[in-house]
C-alpha positions as CSV (number, residue, x, y, z in Angstrom):
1,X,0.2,-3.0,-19.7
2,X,1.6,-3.0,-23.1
3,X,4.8,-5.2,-23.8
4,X,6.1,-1.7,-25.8
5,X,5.1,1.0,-23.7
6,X,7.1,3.4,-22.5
7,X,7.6,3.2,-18.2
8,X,8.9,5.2,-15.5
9,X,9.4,4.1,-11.9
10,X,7.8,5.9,-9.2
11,X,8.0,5.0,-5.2
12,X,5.1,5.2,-3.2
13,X,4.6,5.1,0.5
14,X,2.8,2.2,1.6
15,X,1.7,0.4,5.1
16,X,3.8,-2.6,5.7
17,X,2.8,-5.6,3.7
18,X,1.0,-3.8,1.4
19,X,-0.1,-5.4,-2.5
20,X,0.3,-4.1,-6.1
21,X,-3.8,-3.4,-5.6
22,X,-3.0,-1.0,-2.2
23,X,-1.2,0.9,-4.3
24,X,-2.9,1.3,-7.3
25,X,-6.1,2.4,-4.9
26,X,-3.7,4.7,-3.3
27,X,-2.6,6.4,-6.6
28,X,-5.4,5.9,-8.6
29,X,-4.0,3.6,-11.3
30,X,-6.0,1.1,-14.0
31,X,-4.1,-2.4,-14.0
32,X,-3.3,-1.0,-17.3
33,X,-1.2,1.4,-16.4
34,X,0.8,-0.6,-13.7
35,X,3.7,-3.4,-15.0
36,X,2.3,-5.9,-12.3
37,X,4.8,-8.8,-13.9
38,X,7.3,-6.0,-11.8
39,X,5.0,-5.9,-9.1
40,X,5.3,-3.8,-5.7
41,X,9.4,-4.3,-5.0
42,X,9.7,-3.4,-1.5
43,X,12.6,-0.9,-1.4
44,X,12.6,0.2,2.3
45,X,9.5,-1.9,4.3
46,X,10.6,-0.4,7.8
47,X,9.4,3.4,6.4
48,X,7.0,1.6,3.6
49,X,8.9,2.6,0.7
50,X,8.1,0.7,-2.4
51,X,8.8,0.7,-6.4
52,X,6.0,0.7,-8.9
53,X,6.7,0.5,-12.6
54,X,3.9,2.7,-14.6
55,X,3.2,3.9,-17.8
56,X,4.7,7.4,-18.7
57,X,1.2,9.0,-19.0
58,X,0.5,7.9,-15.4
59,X,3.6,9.2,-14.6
60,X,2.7,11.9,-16.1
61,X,-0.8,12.1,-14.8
62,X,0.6,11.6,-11.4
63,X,2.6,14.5,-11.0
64,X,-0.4,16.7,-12.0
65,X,-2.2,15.3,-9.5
66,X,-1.6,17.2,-5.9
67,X,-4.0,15.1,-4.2
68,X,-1.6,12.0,-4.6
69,X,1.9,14.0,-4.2
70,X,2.1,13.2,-0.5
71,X,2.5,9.4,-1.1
72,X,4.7,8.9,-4.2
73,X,7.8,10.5,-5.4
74,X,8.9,10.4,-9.2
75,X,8.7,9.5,-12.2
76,X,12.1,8.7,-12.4
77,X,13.7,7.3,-15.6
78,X,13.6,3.4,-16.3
79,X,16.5,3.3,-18.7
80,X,16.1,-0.4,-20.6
81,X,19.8,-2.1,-20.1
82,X,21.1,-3.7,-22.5
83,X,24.9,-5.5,-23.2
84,X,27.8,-3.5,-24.3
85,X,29.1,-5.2,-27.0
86,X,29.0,-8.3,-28.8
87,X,27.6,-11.0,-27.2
88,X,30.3,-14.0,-26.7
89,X,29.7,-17.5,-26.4
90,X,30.8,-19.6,-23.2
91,X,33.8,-21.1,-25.1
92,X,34.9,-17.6,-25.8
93,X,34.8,-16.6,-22.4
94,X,36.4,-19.9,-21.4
95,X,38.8,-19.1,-24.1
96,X,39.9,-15.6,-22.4
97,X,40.4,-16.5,-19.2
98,X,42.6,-19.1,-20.5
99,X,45.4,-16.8,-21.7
């Protein structure tokens, strides 16, 4: 995948100790559509819940497809996080819990 493109999470339902490659057989999805550096986060094993991070057009083409419905839910949002505010140095935040 693209360092730039655009992503959306999905969760998909898995057997336990599933791979990035289970789930992307599962769903249909080209290693280019996948972020596999984000991998296959487990986010409830005992039901075989698990996070993918995908393109938006898979996303997209996912929740066209009713043939896959049944084991993902999503797209949702995948907002990038960034800092509020100026970044401070160390010796500043040393400095303000100082006073």
């Amino acid at each position: 995948m693209a360092p730039e493109s655009p992503t959306v999470l999905i969760t998909v339902t898995l057997p336990p100790r599933s791979t990035i490659e289970d789930a992307q057989r599962r769903l249909g999805l080209a290693d280019d559509e996948v972020d596999t550096a984000y991998g296959l986060v487990p986010v409830d094993p005992a039901h075989g819940t698990y996070a993918l991070l995908v393109t938006e057009a898979a996303g997209a083409r996912l929740q066209g497809a009713p043939e896959a419905r049944g084991s993902y839910q999503g797209p949702f949002a995948n907002p990038k996080i960034e800092p509020f505010g100026p970044v401070r140095s160390k010796d500043e935040e040393a400095e303000e819990g100082d006073g």
